[in-house]
mmCIF file as Biopython writes it, N, C-alpha, C and O atoms, coordinates in Angstrom:
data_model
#
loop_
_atom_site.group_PDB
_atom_site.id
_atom_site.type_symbol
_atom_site.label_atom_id
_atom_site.label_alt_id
_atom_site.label_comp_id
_atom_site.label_asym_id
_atom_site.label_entity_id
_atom_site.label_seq_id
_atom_site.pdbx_PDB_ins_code
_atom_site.Cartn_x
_atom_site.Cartn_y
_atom_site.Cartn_z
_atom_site.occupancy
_atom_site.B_iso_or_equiv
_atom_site.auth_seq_id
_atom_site.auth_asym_id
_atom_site.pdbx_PDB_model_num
ATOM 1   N N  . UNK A ? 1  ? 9.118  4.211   13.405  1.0 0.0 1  A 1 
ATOM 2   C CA . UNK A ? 1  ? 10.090 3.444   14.162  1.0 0.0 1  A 1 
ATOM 3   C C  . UNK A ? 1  ? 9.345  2.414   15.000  1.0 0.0 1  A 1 
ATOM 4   O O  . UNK A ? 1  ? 8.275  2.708   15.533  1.0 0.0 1  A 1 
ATOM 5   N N  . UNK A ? 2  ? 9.780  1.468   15.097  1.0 0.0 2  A 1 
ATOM 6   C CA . UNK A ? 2  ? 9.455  0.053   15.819  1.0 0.0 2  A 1 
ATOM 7   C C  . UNK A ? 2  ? 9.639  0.329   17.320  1.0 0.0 2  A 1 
ATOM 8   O O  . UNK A ? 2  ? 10.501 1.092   17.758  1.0 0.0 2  A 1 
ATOM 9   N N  . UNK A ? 3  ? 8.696  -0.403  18.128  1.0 0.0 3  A 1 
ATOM 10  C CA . UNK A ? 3  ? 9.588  -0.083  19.886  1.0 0.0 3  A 1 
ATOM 11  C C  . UNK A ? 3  ? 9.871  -1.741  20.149  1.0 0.0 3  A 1 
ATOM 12  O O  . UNK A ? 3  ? 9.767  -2.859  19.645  1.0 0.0 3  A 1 
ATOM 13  N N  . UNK A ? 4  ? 10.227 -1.134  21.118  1.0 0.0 4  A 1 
ATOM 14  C CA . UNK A ? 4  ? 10.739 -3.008  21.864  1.0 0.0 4  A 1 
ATOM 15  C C  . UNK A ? 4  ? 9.699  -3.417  21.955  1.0 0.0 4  A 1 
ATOM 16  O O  . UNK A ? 4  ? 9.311  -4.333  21.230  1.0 0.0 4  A 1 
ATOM 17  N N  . UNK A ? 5  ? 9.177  -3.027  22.592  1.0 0.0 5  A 1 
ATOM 18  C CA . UNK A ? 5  ? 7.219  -3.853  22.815  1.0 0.0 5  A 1 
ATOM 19  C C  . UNK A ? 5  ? 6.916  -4.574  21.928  1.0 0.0 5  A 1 
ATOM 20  O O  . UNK A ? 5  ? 6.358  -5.668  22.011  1.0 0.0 5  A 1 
ATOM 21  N N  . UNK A ? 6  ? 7.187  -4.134  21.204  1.0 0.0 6  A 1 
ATOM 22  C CA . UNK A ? 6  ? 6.432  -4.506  19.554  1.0 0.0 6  A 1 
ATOM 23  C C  . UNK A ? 6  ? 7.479  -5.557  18.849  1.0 0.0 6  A 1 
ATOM 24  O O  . UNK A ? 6  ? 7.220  -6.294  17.897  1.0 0.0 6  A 1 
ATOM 25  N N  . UNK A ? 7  ? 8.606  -5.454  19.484  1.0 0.0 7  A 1 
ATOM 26  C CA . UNK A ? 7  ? 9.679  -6.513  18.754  1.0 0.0 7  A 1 
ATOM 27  C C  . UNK A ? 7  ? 9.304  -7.839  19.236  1.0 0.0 7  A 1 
ATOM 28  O O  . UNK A ? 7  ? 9.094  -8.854  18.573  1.0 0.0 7  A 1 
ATOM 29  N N  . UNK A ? 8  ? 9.249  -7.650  20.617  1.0 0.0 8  A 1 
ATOM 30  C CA . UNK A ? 8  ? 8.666  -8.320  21.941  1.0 0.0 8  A 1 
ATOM 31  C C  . UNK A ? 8  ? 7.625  -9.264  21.761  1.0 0.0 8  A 1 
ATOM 32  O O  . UNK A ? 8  ? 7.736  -10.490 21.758  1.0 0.0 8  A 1 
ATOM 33  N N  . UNK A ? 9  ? 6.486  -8.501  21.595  1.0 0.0 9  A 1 
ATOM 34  C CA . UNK A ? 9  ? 4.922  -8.913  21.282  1.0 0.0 9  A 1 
ATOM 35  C C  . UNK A ? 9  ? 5.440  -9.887  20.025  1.0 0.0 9  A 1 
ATOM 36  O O  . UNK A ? 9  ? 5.183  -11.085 19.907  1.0 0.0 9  A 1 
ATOM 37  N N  . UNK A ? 10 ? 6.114  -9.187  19.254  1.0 0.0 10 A 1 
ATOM 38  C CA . UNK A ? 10 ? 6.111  -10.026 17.662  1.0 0.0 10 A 1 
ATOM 39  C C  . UNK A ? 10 ? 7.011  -11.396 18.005  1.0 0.0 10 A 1 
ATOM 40  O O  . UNK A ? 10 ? 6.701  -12.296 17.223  1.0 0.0 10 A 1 
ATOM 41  N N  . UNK A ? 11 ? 7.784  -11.696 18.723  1.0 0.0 11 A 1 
ATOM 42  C CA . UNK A ? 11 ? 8.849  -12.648 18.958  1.0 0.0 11 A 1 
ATOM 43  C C  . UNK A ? 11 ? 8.207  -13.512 19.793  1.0 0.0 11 A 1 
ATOM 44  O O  . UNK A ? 11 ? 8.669  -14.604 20.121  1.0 0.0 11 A 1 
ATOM 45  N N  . UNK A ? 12 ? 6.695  -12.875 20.311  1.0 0.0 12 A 1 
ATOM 46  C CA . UNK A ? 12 ? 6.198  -14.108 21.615  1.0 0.0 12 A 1 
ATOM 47  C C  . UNK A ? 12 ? 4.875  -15.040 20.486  1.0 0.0 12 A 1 
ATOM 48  O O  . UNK A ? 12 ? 4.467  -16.187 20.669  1.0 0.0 12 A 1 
ATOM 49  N N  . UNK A ? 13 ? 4.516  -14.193 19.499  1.0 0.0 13 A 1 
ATOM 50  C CA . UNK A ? 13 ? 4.092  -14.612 18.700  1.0 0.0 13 A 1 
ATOM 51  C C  . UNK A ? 13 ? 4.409  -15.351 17.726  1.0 0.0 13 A 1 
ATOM 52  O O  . UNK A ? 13 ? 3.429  -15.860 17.182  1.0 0.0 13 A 1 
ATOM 53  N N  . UNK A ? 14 ? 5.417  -15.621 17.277  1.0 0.0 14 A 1 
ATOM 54  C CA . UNK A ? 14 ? 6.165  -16.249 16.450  1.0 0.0 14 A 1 
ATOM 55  C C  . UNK A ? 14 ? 6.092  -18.278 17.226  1.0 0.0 14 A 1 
ATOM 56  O O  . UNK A ? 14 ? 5.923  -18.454 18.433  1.0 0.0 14 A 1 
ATOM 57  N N  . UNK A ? 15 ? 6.225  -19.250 16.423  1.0 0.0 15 A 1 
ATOM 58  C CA . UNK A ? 15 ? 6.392  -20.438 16.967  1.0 0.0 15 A 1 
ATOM 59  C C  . UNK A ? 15 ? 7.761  -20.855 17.445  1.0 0.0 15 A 1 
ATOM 60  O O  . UNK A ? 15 ? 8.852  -20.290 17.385  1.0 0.0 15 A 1 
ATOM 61  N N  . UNK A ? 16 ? 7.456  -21.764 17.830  1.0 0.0 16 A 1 
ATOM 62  C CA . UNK A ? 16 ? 8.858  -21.884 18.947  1.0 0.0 16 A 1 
ATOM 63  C C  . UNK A ? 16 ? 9.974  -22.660 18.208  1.0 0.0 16 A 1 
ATOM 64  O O  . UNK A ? 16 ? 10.943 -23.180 18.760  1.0 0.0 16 A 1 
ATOM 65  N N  . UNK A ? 17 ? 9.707  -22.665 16.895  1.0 0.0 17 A 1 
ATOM 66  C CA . UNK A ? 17 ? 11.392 -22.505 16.067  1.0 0.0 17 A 1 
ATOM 67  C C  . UNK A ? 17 ? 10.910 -21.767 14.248  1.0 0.0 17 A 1 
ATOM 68  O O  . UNK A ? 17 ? 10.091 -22.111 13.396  1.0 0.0 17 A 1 
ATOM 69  N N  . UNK A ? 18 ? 11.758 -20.838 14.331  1.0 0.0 18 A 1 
ATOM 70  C CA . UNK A ? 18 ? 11.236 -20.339 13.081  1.0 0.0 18 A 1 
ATOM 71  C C  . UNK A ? 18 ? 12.882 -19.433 13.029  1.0 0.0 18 A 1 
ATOM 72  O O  . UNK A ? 18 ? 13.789 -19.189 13.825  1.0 0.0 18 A 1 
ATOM 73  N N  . UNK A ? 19 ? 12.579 -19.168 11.647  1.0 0.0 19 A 1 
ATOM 74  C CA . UNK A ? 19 ? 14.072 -18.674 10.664  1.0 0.0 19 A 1 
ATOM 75  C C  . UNK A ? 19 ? 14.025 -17.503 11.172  1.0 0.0 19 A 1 
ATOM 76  O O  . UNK A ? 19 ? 13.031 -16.924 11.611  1.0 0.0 19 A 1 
ATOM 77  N N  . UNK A ? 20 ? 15.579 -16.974 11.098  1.0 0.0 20 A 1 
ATOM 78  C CA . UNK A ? 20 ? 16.040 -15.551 11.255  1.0 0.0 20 A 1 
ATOM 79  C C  . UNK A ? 20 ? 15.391 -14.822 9.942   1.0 0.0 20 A 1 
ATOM 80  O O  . UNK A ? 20 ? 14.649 -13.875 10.203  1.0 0.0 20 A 1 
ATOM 81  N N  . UNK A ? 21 ? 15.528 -15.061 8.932   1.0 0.0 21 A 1 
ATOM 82  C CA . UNK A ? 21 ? 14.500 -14.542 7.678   1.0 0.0 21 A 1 
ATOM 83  C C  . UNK A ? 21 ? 13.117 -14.140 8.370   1.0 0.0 21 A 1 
ATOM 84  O O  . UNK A ? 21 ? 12.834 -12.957 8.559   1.0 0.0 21 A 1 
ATOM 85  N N  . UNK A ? 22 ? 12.439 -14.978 8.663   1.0 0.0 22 A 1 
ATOM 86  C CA . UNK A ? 22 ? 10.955 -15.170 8.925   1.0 0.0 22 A 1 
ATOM 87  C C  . UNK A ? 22 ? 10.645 -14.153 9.936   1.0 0.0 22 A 1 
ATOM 88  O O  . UNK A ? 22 ? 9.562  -13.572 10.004  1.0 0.0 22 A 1 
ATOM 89  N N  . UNK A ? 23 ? 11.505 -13.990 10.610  1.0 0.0 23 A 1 
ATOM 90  C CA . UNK A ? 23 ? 11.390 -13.198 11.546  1.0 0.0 23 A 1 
ATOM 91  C C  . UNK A ? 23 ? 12.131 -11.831 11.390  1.0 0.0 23 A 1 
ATOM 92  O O  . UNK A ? 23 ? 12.237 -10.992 12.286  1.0 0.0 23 A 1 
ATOM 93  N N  . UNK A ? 24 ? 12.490 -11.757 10.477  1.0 0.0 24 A 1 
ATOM 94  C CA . UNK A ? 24 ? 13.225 -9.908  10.179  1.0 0.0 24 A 1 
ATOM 95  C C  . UNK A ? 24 ? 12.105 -9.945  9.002   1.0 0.0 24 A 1 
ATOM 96  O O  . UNK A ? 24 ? 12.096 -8.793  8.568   1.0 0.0 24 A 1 
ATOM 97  N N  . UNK A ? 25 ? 11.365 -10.544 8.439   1.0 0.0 25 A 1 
ATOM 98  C CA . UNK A ? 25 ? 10.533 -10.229 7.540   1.0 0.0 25 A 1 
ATOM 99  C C  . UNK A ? 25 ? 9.138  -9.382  8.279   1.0 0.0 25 A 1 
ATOM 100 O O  . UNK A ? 25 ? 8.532  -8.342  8.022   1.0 0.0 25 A 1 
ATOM 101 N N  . UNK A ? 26 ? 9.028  -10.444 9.304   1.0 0.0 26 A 1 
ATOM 102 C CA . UNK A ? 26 ? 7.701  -9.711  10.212  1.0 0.0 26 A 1 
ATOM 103 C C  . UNK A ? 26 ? 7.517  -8.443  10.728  1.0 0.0 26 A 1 
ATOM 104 O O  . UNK A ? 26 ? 6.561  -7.669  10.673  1.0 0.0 26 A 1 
ATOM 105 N N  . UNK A ? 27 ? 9.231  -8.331  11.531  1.0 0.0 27 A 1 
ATOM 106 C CA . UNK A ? 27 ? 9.603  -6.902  11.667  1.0 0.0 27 A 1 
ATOM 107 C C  . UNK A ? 27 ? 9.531  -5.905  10.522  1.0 0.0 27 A 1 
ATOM 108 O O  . UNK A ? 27 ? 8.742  -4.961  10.543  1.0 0.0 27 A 1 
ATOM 109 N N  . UNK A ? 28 ? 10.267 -6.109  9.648   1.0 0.0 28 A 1 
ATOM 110 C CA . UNK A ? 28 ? 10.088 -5.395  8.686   1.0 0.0 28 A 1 
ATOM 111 C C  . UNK A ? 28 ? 8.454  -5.200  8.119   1.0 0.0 28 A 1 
ATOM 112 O O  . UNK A ? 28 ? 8.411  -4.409  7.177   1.0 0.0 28 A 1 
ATOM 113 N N  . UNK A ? 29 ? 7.863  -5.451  8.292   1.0 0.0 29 A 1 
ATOM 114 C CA . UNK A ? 29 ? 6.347  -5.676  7.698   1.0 0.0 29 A 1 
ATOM 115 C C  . UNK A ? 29 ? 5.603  -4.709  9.007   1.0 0.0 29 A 1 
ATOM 116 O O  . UNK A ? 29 ? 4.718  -3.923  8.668   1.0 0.0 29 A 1 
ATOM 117 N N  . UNK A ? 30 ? 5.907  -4.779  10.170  1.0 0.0 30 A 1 
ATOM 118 C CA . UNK A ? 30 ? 5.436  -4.253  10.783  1.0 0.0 30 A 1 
ATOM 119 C C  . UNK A ? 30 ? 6.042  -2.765  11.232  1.0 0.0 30 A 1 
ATOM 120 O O  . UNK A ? 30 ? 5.301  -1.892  11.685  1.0 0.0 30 A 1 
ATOM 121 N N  . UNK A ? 31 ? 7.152  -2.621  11.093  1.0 0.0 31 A 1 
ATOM 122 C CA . UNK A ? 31 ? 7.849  -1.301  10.803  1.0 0.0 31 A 1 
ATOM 123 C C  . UNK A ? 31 ? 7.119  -0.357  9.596   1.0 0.0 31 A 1 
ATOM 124 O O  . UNK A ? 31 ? 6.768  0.804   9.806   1.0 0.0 31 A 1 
ATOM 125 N N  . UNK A ? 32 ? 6.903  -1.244  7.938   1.0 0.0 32 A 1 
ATOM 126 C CA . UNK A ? 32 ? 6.310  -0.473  7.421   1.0 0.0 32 A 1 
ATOM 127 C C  . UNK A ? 32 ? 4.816  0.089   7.898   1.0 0.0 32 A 1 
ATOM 128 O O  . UNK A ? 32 ? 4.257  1.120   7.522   1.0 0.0 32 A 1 
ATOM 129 N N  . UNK A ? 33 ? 4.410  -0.776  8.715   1.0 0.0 33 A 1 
ATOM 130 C CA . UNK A ? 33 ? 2.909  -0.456  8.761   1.0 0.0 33 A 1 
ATOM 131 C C  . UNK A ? 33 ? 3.329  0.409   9.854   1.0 0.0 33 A 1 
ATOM 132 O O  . UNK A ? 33 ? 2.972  1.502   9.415   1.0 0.0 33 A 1 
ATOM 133 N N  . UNK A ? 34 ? 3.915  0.660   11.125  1.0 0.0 34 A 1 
ATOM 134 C CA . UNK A ? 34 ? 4.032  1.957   11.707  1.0 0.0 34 A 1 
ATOM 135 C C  . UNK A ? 34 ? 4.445  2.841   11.230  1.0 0.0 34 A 1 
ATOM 136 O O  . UNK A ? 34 ? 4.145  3.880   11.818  1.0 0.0 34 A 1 
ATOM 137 N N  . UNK A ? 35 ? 5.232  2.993   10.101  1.0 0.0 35 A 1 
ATOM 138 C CA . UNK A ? 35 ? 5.775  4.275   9.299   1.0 0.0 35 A 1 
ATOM 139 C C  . UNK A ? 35 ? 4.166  4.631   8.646   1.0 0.0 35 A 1 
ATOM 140 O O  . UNK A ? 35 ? 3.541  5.634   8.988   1.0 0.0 35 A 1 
ATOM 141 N N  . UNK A ? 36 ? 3.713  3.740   7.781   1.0 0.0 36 A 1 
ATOM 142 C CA . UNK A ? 36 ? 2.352  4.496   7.277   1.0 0.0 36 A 1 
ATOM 143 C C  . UNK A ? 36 ? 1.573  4.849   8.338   1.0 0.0 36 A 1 
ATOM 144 O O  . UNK A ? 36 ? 1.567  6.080   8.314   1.0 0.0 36 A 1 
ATOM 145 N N  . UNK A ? 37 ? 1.030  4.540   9.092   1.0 0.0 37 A 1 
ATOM 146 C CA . UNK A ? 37 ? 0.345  5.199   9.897   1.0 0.0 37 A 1 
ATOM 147 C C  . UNK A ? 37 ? 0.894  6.259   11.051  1.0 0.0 37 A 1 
ATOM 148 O O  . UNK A ? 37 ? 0.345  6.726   12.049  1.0 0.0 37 A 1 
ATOM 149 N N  . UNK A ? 38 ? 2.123  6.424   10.521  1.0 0.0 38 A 1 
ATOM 150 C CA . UNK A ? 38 ? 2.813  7.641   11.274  1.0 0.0 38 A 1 
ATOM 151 C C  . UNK A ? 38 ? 2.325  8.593   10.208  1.0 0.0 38 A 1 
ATOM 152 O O  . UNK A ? 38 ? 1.640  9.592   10.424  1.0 0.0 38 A 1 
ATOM 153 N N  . UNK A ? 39 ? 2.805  8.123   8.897   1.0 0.0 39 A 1 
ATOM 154 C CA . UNK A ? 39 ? 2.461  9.223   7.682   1.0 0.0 39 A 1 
ATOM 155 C C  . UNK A ? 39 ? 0.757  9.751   7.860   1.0 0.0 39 A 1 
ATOM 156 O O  . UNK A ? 39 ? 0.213  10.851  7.766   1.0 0.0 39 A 1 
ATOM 157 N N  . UNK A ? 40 ? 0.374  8.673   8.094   1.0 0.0 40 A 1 
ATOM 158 C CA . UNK A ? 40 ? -1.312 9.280   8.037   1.0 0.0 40 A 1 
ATOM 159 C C  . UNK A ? 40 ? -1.820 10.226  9.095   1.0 0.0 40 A 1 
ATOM 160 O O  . UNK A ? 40 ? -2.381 11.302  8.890   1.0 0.0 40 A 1 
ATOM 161 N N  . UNK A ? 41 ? -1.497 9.579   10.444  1.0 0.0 41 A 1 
ATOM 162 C CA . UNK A ? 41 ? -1.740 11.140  11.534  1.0 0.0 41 A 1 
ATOM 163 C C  . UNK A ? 41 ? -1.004 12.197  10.965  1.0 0.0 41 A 1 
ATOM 164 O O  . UNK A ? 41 ? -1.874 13.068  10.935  1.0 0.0 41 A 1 
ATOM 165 N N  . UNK A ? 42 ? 0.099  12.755  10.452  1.0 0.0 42 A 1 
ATOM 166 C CA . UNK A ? 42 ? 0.570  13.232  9.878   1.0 0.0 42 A 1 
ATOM 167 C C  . UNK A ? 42 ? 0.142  14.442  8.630   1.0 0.0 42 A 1 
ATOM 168 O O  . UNK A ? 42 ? 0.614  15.537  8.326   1.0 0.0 42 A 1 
ATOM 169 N N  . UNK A ? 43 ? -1.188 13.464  8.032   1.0 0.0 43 A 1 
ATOM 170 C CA . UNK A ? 43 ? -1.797 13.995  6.612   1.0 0.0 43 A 1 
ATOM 171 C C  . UNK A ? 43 ? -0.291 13.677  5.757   1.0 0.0 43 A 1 
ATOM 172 O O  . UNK A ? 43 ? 0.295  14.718  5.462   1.0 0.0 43 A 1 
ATOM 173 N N  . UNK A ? 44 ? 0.277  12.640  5.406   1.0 0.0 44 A 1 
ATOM 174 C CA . UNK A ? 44 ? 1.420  12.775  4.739   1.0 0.0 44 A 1 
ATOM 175 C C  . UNK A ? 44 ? 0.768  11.550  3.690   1.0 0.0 44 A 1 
ATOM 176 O O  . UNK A ? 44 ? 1.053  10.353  3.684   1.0 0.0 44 A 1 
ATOM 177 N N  . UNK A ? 45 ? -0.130 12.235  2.881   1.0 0.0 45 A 1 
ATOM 178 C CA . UNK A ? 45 ? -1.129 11.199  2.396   1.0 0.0 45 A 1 
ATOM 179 C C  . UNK A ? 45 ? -1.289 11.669  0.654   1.0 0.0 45 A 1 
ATOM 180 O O  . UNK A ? 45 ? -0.901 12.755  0.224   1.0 0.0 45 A 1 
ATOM 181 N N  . UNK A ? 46 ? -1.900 10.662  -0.132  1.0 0.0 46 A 1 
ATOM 182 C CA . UNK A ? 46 ? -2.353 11.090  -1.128  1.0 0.0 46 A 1 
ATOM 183 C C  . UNK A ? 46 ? -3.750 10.569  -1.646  1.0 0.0 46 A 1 
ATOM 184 O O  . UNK A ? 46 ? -4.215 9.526   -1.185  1.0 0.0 46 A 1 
ATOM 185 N N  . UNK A ? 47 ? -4.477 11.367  -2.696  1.0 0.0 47 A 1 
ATOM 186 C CA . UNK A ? 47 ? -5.566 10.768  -2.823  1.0 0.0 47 A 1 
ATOM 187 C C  . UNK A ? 47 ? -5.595 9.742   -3.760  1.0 0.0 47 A 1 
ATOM 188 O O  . UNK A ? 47 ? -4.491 9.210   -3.873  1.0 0.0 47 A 1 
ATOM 189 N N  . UNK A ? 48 ? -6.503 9.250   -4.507  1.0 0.0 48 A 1 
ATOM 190 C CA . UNK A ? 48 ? -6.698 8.211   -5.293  1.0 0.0 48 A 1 
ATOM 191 C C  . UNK A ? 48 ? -6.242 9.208   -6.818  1.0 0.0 48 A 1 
ATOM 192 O O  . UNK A ? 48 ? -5.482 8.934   -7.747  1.0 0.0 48 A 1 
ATOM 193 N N  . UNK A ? 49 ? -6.987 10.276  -6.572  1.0 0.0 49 A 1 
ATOM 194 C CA . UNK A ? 49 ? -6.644 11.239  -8.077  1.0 0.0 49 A 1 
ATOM 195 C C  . UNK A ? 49 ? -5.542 11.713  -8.305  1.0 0.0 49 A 1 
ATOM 196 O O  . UNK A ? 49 ? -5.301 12.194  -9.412  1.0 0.0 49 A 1 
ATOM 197 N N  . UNK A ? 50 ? -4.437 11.682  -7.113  1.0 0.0 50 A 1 
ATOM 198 C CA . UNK A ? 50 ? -3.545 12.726  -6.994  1.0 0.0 50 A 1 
ATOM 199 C C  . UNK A ? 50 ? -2.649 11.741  -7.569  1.0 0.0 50 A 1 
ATOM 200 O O  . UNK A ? 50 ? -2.022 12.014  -8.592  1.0 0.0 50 A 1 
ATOM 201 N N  . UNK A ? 51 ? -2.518 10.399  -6.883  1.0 0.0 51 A 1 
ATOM 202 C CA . UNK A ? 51 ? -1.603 8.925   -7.318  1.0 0.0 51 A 1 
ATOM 203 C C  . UNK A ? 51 ? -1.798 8.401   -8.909  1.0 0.0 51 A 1 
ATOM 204 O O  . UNK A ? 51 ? -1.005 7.702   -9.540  1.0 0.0 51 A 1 
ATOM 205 N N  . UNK A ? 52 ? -3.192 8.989   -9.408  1.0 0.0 52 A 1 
ATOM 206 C CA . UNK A ? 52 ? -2.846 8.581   -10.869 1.0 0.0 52 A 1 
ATOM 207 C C  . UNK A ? 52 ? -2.185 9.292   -11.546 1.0 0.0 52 A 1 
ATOM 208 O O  . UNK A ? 52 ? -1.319 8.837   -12.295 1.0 0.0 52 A 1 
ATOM 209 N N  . UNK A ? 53 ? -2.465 10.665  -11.425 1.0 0.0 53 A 1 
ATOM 210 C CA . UNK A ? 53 ? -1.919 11.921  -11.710 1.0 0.0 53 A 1 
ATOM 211 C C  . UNK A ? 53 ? -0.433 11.576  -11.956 1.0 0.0 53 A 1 
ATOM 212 O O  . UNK A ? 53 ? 0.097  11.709  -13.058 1.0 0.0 53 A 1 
ATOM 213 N N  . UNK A ? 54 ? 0.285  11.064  -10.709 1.0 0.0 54 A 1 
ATOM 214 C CA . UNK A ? 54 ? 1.250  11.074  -11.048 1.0 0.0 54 A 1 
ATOM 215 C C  . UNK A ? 54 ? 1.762  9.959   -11.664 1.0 0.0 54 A 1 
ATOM 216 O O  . UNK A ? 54 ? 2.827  10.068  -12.272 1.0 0.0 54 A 1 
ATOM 217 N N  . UNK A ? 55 ? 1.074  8.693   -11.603 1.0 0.0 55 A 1 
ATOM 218 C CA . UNK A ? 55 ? 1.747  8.050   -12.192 1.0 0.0 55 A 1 
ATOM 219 C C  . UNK A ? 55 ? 1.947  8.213   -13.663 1.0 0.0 55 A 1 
ATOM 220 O O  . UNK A ? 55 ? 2.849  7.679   -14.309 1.0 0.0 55 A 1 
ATOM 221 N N  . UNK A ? 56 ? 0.849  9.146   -14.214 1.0 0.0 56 A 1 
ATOM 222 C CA . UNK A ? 56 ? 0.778  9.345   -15.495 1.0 0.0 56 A 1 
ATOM 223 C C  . UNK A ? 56 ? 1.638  10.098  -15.953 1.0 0.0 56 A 1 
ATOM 224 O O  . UNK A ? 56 ? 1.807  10.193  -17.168 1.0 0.0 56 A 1 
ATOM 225 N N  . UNK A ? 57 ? 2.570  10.990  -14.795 1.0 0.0 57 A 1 
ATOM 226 C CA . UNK A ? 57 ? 3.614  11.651  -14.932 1.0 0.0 57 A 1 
ATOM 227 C C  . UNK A ? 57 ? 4.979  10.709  -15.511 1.0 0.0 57 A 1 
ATOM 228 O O  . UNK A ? 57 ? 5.729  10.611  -16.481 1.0 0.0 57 A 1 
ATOM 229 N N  . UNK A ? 58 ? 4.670  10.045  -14.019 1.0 0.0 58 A 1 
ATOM 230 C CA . UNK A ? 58 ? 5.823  9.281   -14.498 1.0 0.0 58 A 1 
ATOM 231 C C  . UNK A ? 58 ? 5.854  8.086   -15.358 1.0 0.0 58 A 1 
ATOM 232 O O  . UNK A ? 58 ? 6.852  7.371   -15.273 1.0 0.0 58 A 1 
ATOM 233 N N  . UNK A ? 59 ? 4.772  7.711   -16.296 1.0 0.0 59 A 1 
ATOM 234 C CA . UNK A ? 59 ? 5.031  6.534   -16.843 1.0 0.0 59 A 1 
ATOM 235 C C  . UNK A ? 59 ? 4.980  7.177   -18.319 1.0 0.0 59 A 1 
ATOM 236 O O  . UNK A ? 59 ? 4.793  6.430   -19.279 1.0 0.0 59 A 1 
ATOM 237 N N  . UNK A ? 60 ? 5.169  8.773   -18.527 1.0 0.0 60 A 1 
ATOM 238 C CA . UNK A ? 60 ? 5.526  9.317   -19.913 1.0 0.0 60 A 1 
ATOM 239 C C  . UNK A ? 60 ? 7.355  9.070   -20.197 1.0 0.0 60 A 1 
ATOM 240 O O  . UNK A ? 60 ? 7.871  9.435   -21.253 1.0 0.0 60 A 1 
#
């Protein structure tokens, strides 16, 4: 999950006219990157062997 801070920080960063797109894209980009690194303290991880593994599952 995203905090205000971070909506904040991202909106002071942004230039002083830019698209509603451009800017739910950033959020969104930065939401995923706090979800993965929520997953990773977590151990909600996989390895390099485990990800081929499956893809080989699933690409039968």
């Amino acid at each position: 999950m995203i905090t205000k801070e971070k909506v904040l920080q991202t909106l002071k960063e942004m230039p002083d006219q830019f698209s509603i797109d451009d800017l739910m894209d950033k959020l969104i980009l930065i939401n995923k990157i706090e979800i993965g690194i929520d997953q990773v303290s977590k151990g909600e991880t996989f390895s390099s062997e485990e990800a081929k593994k499956m893809i080989k599952e699933w690409s039968k």
